[in-house]
Backbone atoms as SQL, in Angstrom:
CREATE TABLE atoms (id INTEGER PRIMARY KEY, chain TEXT, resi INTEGER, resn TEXT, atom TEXT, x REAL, y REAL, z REAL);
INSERT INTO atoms VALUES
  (1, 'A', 1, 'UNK', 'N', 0.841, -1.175, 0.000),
  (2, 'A', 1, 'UNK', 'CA', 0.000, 0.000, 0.000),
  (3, 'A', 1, 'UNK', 'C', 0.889, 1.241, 0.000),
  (4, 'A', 2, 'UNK', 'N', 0.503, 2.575, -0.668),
  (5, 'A', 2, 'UNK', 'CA', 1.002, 3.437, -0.659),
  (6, 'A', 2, 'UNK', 'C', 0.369, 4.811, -1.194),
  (7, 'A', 3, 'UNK', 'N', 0.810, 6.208, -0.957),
  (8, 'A', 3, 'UNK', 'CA', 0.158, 7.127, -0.965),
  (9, 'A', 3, 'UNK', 'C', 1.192, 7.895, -2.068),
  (10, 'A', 4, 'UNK', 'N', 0.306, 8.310, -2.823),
  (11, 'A', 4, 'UNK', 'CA', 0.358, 9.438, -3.875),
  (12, 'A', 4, 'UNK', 'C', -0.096, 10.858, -3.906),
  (13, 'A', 5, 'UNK', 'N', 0.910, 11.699, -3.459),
  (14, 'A', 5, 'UNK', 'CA', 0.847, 13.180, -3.688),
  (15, 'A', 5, 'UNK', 'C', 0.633, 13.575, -4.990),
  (16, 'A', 6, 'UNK', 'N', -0.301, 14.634, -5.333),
  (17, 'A', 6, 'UNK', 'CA', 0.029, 14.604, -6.712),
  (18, 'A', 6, 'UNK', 'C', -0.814, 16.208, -6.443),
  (19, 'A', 7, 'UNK', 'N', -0.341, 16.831, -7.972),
  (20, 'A', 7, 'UNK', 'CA', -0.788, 18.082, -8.183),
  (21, 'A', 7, 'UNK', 'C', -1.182, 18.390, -9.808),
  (22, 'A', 8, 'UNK', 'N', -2.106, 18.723, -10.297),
  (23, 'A', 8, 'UNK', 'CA', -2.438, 18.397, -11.733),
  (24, 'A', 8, 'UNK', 'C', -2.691, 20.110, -11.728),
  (25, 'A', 9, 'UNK', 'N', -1.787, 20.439, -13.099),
  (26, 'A', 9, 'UNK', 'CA', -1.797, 22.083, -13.798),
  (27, 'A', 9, 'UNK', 'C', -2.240, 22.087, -14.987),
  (28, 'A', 10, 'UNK', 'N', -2.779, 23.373, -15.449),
  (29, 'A', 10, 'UNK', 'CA', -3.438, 23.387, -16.786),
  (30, 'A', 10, 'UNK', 'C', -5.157, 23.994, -16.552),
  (31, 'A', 11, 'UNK', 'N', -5.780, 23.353, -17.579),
  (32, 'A', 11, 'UNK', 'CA', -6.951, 23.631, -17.381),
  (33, 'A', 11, 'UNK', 'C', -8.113, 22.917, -16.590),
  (34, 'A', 12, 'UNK', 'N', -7.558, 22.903, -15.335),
  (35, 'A', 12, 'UNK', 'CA', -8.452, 21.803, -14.508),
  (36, 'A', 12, 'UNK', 'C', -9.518, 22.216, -13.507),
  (37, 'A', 13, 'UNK', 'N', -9.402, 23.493, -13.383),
  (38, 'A', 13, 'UNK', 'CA', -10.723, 24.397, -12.368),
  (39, 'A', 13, 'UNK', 'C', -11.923, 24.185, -13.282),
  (40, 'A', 14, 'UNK', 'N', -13.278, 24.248, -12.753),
  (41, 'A', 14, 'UNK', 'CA', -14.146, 24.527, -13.496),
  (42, 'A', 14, 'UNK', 'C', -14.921, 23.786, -14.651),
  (43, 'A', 15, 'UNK', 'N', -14.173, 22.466, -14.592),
  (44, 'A', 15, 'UNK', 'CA', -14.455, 21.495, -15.341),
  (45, 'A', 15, 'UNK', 'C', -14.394, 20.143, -15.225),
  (46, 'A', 16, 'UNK', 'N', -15.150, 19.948, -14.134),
  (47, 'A', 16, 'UNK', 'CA', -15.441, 18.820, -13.504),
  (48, 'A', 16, 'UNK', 'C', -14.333, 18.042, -13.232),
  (49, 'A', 17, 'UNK', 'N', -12.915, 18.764, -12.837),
  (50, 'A', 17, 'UNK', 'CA', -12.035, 17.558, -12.511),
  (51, 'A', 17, 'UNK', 'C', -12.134, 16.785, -11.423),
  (52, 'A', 18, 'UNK', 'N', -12.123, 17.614, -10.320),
  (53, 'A', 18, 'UNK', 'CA', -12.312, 16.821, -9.015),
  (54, 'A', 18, 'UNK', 'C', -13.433, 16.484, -8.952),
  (55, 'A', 19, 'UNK', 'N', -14.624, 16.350, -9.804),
  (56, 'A', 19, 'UNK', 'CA', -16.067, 14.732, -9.096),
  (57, 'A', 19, 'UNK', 'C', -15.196, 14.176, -10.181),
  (58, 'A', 20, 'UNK', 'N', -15.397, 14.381, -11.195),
  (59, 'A', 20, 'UNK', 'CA', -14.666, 12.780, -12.008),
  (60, 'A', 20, 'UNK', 'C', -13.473, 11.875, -10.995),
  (61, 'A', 21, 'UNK', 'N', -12.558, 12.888, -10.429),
  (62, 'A', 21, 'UNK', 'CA', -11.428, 12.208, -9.741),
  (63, 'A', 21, 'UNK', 'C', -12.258, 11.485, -8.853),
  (64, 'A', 22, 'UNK', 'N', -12.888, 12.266, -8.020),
  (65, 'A', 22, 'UNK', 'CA', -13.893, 11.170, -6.719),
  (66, 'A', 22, 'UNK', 'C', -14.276, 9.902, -7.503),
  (67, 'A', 23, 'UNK', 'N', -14.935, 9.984, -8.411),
  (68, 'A', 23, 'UNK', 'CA', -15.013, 9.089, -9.333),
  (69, 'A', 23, 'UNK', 'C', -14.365, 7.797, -9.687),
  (70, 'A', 24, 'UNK', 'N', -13.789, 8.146, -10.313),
  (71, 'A', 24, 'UNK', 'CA', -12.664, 7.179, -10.984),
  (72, 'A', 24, 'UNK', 'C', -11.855, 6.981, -9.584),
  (73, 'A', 25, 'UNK', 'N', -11.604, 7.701, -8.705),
  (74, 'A', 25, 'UNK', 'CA', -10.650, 6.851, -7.344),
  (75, 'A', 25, 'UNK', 'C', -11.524, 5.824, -6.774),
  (76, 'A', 26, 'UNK', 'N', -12.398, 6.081, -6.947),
  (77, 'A', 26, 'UNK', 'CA', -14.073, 5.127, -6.097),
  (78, 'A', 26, 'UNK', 'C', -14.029, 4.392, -6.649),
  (79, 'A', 27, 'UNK', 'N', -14.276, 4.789, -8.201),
  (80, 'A', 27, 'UNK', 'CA', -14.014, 3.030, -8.988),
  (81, 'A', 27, 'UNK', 'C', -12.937, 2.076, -8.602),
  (82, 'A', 28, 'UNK', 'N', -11.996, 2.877, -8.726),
  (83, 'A', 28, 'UNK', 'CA', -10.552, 2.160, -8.232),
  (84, 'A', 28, 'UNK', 'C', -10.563, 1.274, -6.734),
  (85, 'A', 29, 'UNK', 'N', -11.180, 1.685, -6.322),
  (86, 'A', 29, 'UNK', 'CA', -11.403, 1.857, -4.478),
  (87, 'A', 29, 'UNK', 'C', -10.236, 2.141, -3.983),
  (88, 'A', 30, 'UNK', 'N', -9.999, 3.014, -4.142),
  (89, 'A', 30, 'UNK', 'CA', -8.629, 4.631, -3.350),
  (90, 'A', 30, 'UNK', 'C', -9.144, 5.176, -2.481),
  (91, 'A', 31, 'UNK', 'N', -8.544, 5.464, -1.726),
  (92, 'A', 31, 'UNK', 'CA', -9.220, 6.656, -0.512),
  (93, 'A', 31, 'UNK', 'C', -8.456, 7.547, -0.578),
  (94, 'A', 32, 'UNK', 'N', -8.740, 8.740, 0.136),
  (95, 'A', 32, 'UNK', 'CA', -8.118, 9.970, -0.062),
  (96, 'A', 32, 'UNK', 'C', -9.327, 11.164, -0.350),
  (97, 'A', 33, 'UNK', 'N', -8.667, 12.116, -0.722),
  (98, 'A', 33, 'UNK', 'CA', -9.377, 13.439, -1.210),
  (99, 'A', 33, 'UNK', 'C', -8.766, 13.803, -2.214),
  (100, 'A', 34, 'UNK', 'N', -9.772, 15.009, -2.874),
  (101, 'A', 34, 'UNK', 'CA', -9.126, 15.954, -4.049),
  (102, 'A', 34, 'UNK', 'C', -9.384, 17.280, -3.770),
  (103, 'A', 35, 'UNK', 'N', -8.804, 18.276, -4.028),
  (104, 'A', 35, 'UNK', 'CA', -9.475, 19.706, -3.482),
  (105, 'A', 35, 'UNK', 'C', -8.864, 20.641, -5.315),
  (106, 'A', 36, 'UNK', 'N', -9.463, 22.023, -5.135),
  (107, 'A', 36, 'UNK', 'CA', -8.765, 23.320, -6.188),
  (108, 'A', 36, 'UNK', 'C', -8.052, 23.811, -4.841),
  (109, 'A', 37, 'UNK', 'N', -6.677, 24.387, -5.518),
  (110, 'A', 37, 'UNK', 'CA', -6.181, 25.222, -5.043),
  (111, 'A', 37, 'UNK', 'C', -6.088, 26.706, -5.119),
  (112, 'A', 38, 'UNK', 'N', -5.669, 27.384, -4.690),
  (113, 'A', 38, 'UNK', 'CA', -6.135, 29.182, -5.275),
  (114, 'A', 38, 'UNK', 'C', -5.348, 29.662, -6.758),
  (115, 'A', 39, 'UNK', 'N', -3.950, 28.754, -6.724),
  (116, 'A', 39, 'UNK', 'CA', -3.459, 29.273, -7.804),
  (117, 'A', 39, 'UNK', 'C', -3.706, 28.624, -8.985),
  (118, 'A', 40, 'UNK', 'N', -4.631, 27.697, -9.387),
  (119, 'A', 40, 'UNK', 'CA', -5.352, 27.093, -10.621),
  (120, 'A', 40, 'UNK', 'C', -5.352, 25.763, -10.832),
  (121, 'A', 41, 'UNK', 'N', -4.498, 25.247, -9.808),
  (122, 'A', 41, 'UNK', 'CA', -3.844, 23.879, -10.132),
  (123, 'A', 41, 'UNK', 'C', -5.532, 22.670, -8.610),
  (124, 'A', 42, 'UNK', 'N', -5.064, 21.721, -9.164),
  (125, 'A', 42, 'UNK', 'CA', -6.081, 20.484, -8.056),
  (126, 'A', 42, 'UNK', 'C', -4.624, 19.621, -7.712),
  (127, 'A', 43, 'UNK', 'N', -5.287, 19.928, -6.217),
  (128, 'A', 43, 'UNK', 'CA', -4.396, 18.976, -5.943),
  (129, 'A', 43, 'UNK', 'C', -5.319, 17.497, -5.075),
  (130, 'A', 44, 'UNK', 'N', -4.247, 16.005, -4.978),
  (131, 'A', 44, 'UNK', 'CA', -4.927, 14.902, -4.824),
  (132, 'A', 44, 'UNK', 'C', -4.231, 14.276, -3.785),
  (133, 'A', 45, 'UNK', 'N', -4.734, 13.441, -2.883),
  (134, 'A', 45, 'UNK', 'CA', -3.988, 12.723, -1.769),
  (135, 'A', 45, 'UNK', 'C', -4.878, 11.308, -2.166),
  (136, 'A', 46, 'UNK', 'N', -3.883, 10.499, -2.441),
  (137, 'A', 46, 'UNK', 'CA', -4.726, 9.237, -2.509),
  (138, 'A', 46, 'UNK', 'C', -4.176, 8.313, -2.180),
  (139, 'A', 47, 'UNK', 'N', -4.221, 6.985, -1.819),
  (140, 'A', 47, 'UNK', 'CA', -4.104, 5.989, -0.400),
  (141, 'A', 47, 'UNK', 'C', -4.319, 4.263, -1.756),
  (142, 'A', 48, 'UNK', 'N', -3.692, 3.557, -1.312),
  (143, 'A', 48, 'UNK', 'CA', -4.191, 1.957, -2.239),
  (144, 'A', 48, 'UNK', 'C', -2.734, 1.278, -2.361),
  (145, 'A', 49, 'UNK', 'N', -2.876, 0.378, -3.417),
  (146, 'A', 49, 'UNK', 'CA', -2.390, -0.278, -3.898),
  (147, 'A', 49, 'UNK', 'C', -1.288, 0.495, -5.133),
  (148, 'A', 50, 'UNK', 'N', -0.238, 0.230, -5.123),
  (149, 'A', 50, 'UNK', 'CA', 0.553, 0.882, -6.117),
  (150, 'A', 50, 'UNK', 'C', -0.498, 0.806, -7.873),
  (151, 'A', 51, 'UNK', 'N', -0.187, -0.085, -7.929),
  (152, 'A', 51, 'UNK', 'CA', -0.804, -0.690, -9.239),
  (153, 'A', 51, 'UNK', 'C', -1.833, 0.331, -9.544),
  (154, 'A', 52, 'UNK', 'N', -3.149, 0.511, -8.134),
  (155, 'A', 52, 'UNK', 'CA', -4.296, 1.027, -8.847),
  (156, 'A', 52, 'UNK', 'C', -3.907, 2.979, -8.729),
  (157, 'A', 53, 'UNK', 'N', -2.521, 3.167, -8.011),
  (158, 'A', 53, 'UNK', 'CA', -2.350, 4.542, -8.042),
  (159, 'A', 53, 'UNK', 'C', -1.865, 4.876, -9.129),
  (160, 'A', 54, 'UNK', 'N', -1.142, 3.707, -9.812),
  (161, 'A', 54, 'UNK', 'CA', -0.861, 4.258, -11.222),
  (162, 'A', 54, 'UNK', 'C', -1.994, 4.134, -12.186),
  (163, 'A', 55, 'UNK', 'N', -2.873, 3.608, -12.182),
  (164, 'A', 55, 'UNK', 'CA', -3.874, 4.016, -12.755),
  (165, 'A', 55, 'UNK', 'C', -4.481, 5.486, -12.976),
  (166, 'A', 56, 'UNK', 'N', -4.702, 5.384, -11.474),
  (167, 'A', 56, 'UNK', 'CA', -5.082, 6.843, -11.354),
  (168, 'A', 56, 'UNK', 'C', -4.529, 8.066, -11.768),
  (169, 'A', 57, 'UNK', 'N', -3.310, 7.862, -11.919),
  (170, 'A', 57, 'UNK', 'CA', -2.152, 8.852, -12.351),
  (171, 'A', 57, 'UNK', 'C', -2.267, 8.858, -13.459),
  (172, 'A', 58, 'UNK', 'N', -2.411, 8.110, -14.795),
  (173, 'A', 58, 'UNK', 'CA', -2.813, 7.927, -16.209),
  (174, 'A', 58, 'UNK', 'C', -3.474, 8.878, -16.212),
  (175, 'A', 59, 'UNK', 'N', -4.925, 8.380, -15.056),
  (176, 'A', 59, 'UNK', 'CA', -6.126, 9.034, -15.455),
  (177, 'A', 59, 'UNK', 'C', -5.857, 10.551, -15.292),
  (178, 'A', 60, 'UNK', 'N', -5.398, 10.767, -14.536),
  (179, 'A', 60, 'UNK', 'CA', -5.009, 12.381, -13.695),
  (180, 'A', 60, 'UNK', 'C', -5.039, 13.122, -15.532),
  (181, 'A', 61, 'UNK', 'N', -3.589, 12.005, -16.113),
  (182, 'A', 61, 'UNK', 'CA', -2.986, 12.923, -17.358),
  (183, 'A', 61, 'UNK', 'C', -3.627, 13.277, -18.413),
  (184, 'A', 62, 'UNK', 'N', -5.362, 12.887, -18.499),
  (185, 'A', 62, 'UNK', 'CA', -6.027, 13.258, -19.540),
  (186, 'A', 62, 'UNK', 'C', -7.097, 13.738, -18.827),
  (187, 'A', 63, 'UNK', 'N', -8.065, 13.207, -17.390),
  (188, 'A', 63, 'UNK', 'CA', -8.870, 14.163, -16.578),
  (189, 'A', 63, 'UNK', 'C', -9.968, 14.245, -17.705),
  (190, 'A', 64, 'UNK', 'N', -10.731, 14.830, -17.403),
  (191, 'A', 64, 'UNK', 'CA', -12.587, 14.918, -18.029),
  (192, 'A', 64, 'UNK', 'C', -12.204, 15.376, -19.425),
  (193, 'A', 65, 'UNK', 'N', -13.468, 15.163, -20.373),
  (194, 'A', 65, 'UNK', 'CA', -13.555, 15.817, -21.656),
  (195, 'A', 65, 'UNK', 'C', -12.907, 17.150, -21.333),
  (196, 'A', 66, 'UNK', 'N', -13.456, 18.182, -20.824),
  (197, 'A', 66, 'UNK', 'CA', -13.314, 19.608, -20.878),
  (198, 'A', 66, 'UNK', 'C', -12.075, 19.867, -20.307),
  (199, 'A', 67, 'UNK', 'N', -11.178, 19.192, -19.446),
  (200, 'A', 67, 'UNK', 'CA', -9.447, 19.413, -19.345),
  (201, 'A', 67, 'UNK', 'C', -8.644, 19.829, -19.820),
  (202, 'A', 68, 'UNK', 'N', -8.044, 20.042, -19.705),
  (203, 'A', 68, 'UNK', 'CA', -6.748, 20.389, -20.268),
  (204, 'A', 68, 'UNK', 'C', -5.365, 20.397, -19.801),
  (205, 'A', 69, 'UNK', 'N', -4.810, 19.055, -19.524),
  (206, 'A', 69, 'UNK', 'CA', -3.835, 19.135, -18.309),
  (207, 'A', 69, 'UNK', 'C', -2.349, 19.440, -19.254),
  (208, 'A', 70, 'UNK', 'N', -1.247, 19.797, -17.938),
  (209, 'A', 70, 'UNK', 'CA', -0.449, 20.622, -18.854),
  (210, 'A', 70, 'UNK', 'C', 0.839, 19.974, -18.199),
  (211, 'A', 71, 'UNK', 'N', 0.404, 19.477, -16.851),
  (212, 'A', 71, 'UNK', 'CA', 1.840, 18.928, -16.240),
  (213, 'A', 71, 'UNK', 'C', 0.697, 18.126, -14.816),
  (214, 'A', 72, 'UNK', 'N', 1.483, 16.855, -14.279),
  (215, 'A', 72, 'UNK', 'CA', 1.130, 16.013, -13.292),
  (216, 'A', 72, 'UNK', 'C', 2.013, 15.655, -12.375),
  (217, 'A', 73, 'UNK', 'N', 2.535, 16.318, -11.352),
  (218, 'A', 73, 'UNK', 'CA', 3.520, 16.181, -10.286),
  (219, 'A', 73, 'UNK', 'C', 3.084, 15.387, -9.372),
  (220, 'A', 74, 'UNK', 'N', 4.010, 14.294, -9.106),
  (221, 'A', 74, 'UNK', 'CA', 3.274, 12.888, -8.050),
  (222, 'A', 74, 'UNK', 'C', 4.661, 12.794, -7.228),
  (223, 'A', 75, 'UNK', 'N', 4.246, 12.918, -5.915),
  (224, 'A', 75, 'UNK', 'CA', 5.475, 12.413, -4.982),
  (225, 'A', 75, 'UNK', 'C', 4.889, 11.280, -4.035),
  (226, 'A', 76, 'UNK', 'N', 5.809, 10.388, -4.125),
  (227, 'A', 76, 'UNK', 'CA', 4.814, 9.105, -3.384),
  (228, 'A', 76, 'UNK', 'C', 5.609, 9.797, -1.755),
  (229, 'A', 77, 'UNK', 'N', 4.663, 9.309, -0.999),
  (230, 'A', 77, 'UNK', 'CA', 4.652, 9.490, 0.571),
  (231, 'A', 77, 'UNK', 'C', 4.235, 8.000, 1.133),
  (232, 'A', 78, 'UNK', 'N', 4.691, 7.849, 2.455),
  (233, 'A', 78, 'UNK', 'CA', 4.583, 6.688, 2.945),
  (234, 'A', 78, 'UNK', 'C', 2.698, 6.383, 3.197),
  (235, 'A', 79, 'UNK', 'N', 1.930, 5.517, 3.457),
  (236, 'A', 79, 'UNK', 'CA', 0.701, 5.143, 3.496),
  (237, 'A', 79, 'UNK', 'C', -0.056, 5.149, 4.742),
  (238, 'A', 80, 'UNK', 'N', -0.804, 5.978, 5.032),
  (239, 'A', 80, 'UNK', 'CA', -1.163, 6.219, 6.690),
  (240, 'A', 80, 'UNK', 'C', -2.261, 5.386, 6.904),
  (241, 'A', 81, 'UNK', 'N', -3.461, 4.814, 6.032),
  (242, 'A', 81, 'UNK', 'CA', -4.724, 4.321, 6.386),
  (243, 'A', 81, 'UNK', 'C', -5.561, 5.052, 6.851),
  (244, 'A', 82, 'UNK', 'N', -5.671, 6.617, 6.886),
  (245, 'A', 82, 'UNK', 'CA', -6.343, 7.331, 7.425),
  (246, 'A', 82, 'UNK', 'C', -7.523, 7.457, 7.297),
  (247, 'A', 83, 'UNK', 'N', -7.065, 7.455, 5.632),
  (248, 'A', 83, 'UNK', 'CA', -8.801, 8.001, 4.842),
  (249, 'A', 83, 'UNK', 'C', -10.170, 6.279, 4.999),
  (250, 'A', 84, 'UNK', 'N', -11.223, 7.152, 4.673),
  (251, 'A', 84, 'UNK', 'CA', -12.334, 5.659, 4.831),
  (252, 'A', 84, 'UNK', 'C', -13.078, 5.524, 3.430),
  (253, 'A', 85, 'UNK', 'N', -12.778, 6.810, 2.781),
  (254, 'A', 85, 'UNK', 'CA', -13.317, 6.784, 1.755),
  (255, 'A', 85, 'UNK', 'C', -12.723, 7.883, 0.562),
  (256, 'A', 86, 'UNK', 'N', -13.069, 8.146, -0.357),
  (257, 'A', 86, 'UNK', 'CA', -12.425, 9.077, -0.832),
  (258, 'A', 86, 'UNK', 'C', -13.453, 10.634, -1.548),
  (259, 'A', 87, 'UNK', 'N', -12.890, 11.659, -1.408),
  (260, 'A', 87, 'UNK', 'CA', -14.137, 12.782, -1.097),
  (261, 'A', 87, 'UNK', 'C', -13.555, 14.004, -1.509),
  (262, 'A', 88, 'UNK', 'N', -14.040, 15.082, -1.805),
  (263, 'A', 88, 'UNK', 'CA', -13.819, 16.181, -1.817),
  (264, 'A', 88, 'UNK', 'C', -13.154, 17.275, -0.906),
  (265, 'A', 89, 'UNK', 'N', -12.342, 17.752, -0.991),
  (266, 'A', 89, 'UNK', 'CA', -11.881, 18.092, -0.049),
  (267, 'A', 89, 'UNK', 'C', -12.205, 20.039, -0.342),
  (268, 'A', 90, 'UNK', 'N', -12.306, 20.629, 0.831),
  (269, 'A', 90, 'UNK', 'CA', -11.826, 22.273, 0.825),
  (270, 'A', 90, 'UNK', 'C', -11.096, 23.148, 1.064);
């Protein structure tokens, strides 16, 4: 198990990135959160199985129809078990 920092830039406010992410991490069954940040970018904390975090990370690099991602920064961090589910964050 392990946790993925990640930060997705480009065109990702405003266009459904973070429910799709809730989404597709749920499918995955990931836990964690996703939040916007002030300076344009979403950032993601997510919790699993290596395998299904690289999934998710794929997914990060193309994100909803209306996206536009421009760069995907992932720093793995050690795995806490914290989260119970995975959600929106503010």
């Amino acid at each position: 198990m392990r946790r993925a920092h990640i930060w997705v830039s480009g065109k990702v406010q405003g266009v459904w990135y973070r429910a799709t992410t809730v989404d597709e991490a749920r499918k995955l069954g990931l836990t964690g959160w996703v939040r916007n940040l002030p300076d344009g970018r979403v950032e993601i904390v997510a919790e699993g199985p290596k395998e299904l975090l690289d999934r998710l990370i794929v997914w990060c690099r193309e994100g909803p129809p209306l996206a536009i991602v421009d760069d995907v920064k992932v720093i793995w961090e050690s795995y806490s078990g914290e989260f119970l589910s995975f959600t929106l964050a503010y």
